[in-house]
C-alpha positions in Angstrom: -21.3 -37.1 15.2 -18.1 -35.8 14.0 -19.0 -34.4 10.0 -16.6 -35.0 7.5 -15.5 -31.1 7.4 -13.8 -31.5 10.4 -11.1 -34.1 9.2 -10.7 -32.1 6.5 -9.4 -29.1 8.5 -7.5 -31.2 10.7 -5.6 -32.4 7.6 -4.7 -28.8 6.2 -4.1 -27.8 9.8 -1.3 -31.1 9.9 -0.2 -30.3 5.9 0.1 -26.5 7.3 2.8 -27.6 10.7 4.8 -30.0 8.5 5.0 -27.0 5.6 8.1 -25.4 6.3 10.1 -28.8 5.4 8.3 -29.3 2.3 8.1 -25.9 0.3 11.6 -23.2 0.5 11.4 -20.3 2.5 10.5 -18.0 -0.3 7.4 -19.7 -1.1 7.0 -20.2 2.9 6.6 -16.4 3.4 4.0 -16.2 0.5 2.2 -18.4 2.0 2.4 -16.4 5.5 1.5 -13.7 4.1 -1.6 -15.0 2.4 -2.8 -16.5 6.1 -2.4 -12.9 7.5 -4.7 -11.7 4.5 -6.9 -14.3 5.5 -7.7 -13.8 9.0 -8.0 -10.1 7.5 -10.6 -11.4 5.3 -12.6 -13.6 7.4 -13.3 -10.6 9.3 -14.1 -8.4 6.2 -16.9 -10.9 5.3 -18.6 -11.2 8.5 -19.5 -7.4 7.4 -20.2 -8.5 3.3 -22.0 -11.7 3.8 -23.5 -11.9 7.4 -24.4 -8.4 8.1 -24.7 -7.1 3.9 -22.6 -4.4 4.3 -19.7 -3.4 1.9 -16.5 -1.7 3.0 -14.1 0.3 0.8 -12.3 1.3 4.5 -10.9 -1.8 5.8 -7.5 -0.9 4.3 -7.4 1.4 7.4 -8.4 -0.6 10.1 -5.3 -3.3 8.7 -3.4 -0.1 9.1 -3.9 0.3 13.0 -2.7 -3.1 13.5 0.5 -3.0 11.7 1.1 0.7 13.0 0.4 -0.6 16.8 3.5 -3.0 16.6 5.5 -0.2 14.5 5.3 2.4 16.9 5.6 0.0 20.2 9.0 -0.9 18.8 9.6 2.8 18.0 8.8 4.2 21.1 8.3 1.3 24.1 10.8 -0.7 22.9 11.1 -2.8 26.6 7.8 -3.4 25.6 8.2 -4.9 22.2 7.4 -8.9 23.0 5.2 -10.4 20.9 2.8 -11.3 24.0 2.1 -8.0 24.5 2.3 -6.5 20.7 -0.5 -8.7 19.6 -3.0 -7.3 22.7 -2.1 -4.0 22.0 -2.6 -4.1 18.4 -6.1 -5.2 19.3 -6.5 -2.8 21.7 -5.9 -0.4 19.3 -8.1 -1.9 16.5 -10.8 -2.0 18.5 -10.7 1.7 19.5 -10.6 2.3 16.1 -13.3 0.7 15.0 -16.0 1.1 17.7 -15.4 4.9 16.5 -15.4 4.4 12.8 -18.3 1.7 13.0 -20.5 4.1 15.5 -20.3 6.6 12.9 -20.7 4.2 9.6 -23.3 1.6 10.9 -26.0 4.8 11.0 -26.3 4.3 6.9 -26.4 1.3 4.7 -25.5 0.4 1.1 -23.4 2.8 -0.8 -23.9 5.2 2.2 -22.0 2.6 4.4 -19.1 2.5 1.7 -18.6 5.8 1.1 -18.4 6.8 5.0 -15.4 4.1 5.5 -13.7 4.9 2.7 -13.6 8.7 3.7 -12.8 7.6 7.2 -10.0 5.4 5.9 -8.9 8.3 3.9 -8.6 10.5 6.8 -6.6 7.9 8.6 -4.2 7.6 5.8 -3.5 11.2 5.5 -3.0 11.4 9.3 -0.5 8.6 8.7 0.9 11.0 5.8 1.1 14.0 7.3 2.3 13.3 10.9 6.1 12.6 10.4 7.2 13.2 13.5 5.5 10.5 15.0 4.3 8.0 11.9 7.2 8.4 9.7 5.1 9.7 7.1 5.5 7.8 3.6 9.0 6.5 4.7 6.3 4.4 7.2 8.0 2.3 10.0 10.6 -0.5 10.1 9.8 -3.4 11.8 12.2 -5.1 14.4 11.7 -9.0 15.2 10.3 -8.7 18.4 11.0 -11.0 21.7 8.7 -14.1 21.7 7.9 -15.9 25.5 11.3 -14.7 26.5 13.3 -16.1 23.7 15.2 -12.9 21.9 15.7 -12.8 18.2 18.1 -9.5 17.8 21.0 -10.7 15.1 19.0 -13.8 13.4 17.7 -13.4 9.8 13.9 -12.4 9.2 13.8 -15.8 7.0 14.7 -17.5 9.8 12.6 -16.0 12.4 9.5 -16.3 9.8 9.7 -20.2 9.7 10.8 -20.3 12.8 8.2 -20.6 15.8 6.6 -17.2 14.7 5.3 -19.6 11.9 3.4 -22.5 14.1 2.1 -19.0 16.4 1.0 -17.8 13.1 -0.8 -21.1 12.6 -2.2 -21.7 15.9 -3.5 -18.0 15.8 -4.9 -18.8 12.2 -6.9 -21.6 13.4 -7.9 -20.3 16.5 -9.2 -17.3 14.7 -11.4 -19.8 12.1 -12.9 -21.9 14.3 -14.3 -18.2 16.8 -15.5 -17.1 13.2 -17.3 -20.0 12.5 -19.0 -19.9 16.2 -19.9 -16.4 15.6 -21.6 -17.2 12.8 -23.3 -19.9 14.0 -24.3 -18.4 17.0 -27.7 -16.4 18.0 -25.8 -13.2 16.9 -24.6 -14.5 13.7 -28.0 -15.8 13.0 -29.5 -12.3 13.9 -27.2 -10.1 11.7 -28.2 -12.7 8.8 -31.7 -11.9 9.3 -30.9 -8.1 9.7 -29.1 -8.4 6.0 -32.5 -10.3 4.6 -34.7 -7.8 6.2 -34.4 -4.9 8.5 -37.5 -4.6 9.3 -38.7 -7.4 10.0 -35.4 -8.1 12.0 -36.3 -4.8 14.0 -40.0 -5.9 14.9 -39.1 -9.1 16.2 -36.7 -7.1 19.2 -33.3 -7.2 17.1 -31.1 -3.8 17.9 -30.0 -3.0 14.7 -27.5 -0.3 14.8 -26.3 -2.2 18.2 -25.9 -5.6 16.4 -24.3 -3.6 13.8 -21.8 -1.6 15.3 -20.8 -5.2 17.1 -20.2 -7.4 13.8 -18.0 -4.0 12.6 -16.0 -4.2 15.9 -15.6 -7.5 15.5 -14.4 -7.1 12.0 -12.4 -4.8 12.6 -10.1 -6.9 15.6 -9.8 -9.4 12.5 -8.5 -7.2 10.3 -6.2 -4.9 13.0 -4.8 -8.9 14.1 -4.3 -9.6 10.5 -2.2 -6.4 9.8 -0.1 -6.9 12.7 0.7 -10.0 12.2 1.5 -8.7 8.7 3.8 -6.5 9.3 6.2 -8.7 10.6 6.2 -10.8 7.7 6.8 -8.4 5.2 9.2 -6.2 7.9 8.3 -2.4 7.0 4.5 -0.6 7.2 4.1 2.3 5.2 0.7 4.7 4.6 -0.5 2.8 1.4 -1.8 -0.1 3.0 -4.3 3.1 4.6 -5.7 3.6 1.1 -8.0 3.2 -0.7 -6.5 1.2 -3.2 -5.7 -1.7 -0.9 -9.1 -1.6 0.8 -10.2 -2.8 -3.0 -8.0 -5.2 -2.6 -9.7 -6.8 0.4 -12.7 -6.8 -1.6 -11.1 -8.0 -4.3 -9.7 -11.2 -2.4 -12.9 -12.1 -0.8 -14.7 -12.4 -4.5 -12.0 -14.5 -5.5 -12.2 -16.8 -2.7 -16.3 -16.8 -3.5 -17.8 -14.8 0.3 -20.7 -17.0 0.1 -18.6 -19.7 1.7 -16.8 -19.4 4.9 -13.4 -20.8 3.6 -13.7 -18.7 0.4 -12.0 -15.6 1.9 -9.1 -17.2 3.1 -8.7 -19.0 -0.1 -9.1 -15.8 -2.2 -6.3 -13.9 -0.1 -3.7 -17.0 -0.6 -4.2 -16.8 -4.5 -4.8 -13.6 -4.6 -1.0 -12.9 -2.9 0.3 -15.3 -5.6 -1.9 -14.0 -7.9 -0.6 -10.6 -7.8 3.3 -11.4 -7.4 3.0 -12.7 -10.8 1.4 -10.1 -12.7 4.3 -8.1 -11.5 6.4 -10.3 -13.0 4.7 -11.0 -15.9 4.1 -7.3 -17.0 4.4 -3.9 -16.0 0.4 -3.0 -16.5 -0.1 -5.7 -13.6 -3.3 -3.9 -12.5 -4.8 -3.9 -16.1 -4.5 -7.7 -15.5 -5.6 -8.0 -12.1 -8.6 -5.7 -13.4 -9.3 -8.4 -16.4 -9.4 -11.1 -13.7 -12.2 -9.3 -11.8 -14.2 -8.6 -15.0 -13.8 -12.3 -16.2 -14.6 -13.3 -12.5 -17.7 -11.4 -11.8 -19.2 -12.6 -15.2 -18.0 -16.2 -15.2 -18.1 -17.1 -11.2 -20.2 -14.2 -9.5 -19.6 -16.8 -5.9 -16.1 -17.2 -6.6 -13.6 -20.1 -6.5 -15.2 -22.0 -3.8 -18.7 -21.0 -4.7 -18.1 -22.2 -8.4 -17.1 -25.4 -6.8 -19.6 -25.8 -4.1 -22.3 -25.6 -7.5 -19.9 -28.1 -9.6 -19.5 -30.5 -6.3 -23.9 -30.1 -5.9 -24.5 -31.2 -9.6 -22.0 -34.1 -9.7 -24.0 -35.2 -6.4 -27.3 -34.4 -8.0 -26.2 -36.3 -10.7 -24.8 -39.4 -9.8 -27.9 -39.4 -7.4 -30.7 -39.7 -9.9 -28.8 -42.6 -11.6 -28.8 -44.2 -8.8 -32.4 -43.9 -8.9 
């Protein structure tokens, strides 16, 4: 039996390919930008909610991604097709994290944090400090790369952007959703659940810990490496800060807006939190004060988020209309 959910997606996925002729290219781009945060996010909470482990380095592995596709079209640049940047920015973000994840996944808690934000940290002064080859805080421009033959040298970034790189963006979007939402689903998602609810207990019953561990990281981490690269051709330039540590709060940050006690609520915490913070800019020039504020009042107020706060609201109204029926 096909559950409600499902037509629901299907009409967001439709609202999504008909976009472009609805909203202007300005707001288009947000929007792109937000998805790319998204698929970032998604993997981010398979390590908060599934596995119960918090990140303050993720910042870093979004890095390797948008670097991968920066440095292809700096230094292969017969290379730099879209068919072959996306594999190789996963190629890459999965070197990087099997490393940082066999070295983080040996601690938990605050132990956890600290080791990928230290990581992180070393990645971002690598990305500092080695000019030569990074650009150092100058960062890396990025070209419009070739897409299933079809080259894009001379046209306009707004035009390439909603374009056909917009429907890949989509497709890839979706495709990554629905793998997320099998993962979780799955025997392993099930067993890094119970590993979060009790390690122990998860360990006495067969269940590899570290192993299972270091996987969901891995598997984070592709999310997030995808995520940056298809970032960076969005916004057109990389540069060392998205390395820091200030944008790995940021990842946390959007998935407790979203709510990460719901699937969907990362991806809908990145989309307002991209709007979100564009505005504060605007608005003032203490824009993080504001943001800040919005975290205080969010973590009081709606400790599951958006989504979560409406998942409760939607339970009540059910709960209610229910028992007068009765």
């Amino acid at each position: 039996m096909i559950r409600p959910k499902f037509f629901v997606y299907l009409g967001i996925f439709i609202f999504l390919l008909f976009m472009p002729k609805l909203i202007p290219i300005y707001q288009l781009m947000l929007i792109e930008s937000g998805i790319t945060f998204g698929i970032m996010c998604l993997g981010f909470n398979l390590l908060l909610r599934y596995t119960g482990l918090l990140s303050f380095g993720h910042g870093a592995l979004f890095a390797v991604g948008a670097y991968a596709v920066g440095m292809m079209g700096e230094y292969y640049p017969d290379l730099y097709r879209i068919e072959i940047l996306i594999p190789v920015a996963l190629l890459a973000s999965f070197v990087v994290s099997a490393i940082f994840g066999f070295i983080c996944v040996r601690h938990t808690r605050i132990f956890f944090s600290i080791l990928a934000l230290a990581l992180s940290m070393v990645l971002y002064a690598l990305l500092v400090k080695l000019y030569d080859i990074t650009g150092g805080s100058d960062g890396i421009h990025i070209e419009l790369p070739m897409m299933f033959g079809k080259s894009y040298e001379g046209v306009k970034r707004f035009e390439f952007l909603s374009g056909a790189y917009y429907y890949l963006l989509i497709c890839i979007f979706a495709v990554c959703t629905i793998v997320m939402m099998c993962i979780v689903n799955s025997p392993f998602g099930k067993a890094l659940q119970s590993i979060r609810d009790n390690e122990v207990r998860a360990e006495m019953i067969g269940i590899r810990v570290r192993r299972y561990r270091w996987y969901a990281f891995i598997i984070s981490g592709l999310y997030t490496g995808l995520g940056g690269a298809l970032w960076s051709f969005v916004d057109g330039h990389v540069t060392p800060e998205i390395a820091e540590w200030i944008f790995s709060g940021e990842i946390v940050y959007m998935t407790l807006l979203g709510g990460f006690m719901v699937l969907e609520g990362p991806i809908i915490g990145a989309i307002l939190f991209t709007y979100l913070r564009l505005y504060a800019v605007t608005f003032t020039q203490y824009w993080m004060f504001l943001i800040g504020a919005t975290l205080i009042i969010l973590v009081l107020l709606l400790p599951e988020g958006i989504t979560g706060g409406f998942v409760k609201l939607f339970a009540r109204m059910r709960r209610r209309h229910s028992d007068e029926v009765i």
